[in-house]
N, C-alpha and C positions, 0 to 999 in steps of 0.2 A: 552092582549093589546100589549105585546111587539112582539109576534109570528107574528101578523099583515104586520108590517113592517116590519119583517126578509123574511114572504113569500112572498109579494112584490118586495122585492129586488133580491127571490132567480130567481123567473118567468122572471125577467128583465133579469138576469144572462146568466138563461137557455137560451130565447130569443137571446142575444145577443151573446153565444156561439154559438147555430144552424147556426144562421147568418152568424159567424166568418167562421163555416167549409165549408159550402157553396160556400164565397169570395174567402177561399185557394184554394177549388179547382177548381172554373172558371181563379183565376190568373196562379195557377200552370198548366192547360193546355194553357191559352195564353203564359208561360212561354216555353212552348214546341214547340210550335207556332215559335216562336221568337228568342228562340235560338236556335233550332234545324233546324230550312225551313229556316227565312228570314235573321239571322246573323249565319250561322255555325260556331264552332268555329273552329280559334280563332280571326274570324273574328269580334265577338261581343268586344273582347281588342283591337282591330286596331280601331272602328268604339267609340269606350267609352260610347257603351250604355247602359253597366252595370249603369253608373250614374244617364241615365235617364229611364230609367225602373224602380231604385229603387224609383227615387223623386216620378214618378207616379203611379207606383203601391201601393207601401209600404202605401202611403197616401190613394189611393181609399181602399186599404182593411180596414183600418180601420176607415173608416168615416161610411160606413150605419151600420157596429156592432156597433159603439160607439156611434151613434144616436140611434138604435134600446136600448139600456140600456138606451137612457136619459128617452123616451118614451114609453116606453111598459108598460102597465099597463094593467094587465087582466079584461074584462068588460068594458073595458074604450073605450064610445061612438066613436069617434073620430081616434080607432086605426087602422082602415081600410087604412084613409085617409093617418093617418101619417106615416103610413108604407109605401103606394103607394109613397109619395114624397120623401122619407127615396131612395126608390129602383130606380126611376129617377133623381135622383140627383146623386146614385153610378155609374148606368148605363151610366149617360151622359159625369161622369167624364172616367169611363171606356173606352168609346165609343174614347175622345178624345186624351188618351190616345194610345190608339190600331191606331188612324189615324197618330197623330204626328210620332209612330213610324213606320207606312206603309210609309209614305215619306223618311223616314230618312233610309230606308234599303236598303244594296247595290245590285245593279242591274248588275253593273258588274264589273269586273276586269279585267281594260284595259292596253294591252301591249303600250307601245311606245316607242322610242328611246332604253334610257338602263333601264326599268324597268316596273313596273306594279303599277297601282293605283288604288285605290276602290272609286268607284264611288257609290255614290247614287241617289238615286231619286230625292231628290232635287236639288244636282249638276248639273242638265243638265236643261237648260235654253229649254223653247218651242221653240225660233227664231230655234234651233241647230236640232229642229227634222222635220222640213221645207221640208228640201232638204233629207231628213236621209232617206234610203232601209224602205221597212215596216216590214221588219224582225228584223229592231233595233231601232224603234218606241214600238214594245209593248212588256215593262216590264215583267221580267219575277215573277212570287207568289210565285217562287218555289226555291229564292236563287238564287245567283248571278252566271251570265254566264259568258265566257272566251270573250274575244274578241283583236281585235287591231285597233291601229288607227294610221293613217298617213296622213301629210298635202299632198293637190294634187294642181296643179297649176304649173308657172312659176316663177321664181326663185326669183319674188319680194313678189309673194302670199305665198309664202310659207313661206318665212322671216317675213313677217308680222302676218300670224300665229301664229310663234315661238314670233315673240314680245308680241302677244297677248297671248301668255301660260304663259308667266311674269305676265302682267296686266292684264288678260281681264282672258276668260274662256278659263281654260286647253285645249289642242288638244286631252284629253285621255277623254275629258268630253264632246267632239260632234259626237253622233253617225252619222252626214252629213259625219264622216271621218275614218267611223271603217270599216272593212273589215273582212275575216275570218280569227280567232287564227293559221289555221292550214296554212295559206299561209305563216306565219309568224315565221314559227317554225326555218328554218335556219338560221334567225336572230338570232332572243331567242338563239340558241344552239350558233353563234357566240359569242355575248355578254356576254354571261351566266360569272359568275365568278367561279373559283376553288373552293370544296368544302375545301379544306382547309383554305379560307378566315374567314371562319367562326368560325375561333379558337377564333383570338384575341376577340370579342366583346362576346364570350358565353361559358358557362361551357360544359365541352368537355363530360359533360354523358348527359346533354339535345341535343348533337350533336349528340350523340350515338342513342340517344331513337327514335329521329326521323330519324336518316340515316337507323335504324333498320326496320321502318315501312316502310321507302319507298327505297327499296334495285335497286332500277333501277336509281336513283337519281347520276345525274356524273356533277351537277353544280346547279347554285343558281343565282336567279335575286331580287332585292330588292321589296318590293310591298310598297307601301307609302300607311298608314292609314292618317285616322284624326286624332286619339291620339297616337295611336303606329304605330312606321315601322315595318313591318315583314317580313319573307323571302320565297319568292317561289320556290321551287325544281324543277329542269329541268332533262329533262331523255334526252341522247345521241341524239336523234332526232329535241329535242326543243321544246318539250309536255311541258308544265308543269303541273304538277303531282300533287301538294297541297302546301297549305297556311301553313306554320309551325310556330310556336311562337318561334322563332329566331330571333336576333338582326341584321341588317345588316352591320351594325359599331360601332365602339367604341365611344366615346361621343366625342373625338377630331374630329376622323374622319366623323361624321358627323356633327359638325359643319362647315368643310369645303365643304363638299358637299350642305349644306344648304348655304350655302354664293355662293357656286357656280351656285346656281339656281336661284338668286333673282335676 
């Protein structure tokens, strides 16, 4: 009598472990999806989608195992049924999951002025891809592209712009006003800061490790995330080279750079 209810419980077990491995590895290839194509790193720290990949995945993975053990019963009439709504309920939550974070992925990383920002897919309003080239209308699947942007007009449209990067939507976030990275390289290379800037805000072997990987690197431009600032490497021409998990100031100094932008 009592084996009864042990091998009940163990079939549920079983069941809800198959299930488990299953969930790991559909999440752990969207994990690869996600952080390898549409956030590279350390572009997933600048964007802080570690937080929300965990909220939504961590919970879809374990709602259809942990329904699958409320309900599995071997023989049990019914189990076709409750499995099918068990696997559209994980899929659906999966499904919404995987779209929230196809909006929220950066599409590109835009120059302007003195630095660079990540943009997403949601950042960019439809009125802004109106007038926009069709070459910077469609999204790239494949990870986010270089780009620049610059206000165009006469000297009142263009202040009005800039008032509207205050209040309204960034100039770095209407592809109606990007252009090509590479026209803009003498900029970049003007503006670029010394790499020596980057003492004060970071430990001088995480300065090492990445000046090591990118040995053509002769300055640095700030890239503004949504959770973290990071820093772009510029090569003597005004390329920039890669996203590096670098700080681009000290917490004093950017507090005044953030006051200076508001």
């Amino acid at each position: 009598m009592v084996q009864q209810p042990i091998r009940i419980w163990a079939d549920s077990f079983r069941a809800a472990a198959i299930h488990l491995i299953v969930s790991l590895l559909i999440v752990g290839a969207l994990a690869l999806l996600i952080f390898k194509v549409w956030y590279p790193m350390p572009l997933a720290t600048a964007t802080g989608v570690f937080t929300i990949f965990a909220m939504v995945f961590v919970v879809d993975l374990f709602i259809g195992p942990l329904f699958t053990l409320v309900v599995y019963k071997k023989n049990k009439k019914s189990l076709a049924f409750d499995l099918t709504v068990i696997a559209i309920i994980q899929l659906a939550a999966l499904a919404f999951g995987i779209y929230s974070l196809s909006q929220a992925r950066p599409v590109w990383l835009s120059f302007y002025n003195n630095r660079f920002e990540v943009v997403r897919l949601n950042d960019i309003e439809s009125v802004y891809l109106e007038k926009a080239p069709k070459n910077y209308t469609e999204m790239s699947l494949t990870g986010p592209e270089w780009v620049a942007a610059k206000p165009v007009g006469d000297a009142q449209e263009v202040k009005d712009l800039e008032f509207g990067n205050k209040l309204g939507a960034k100039i770095a976030h209407q592809p109606a006003l990007y252009y090509p990275i590479e026209q803009a390289y003498p900029e970049i290379a003007a503006k670029a800061y010394k790499l020596s800037a980057l003492e004060a805000p970071n430990n001088k072997v995480d300065i090492d490790k990445y000046l090591g990987q990118n040995p053509k690197a002769v300055g640095w431009l700030p890239l503004w995330g949504q959770q973290q600032h990071m820093v772009v490497l510029i090569d003597e021409s005004g390329m920039p080279l890669k996203v590096v998990d670098l700080r681009p100031w000290t917490e004093e100094q950017m507090n005044t750079v953030l006051t200076s932008t508001l």
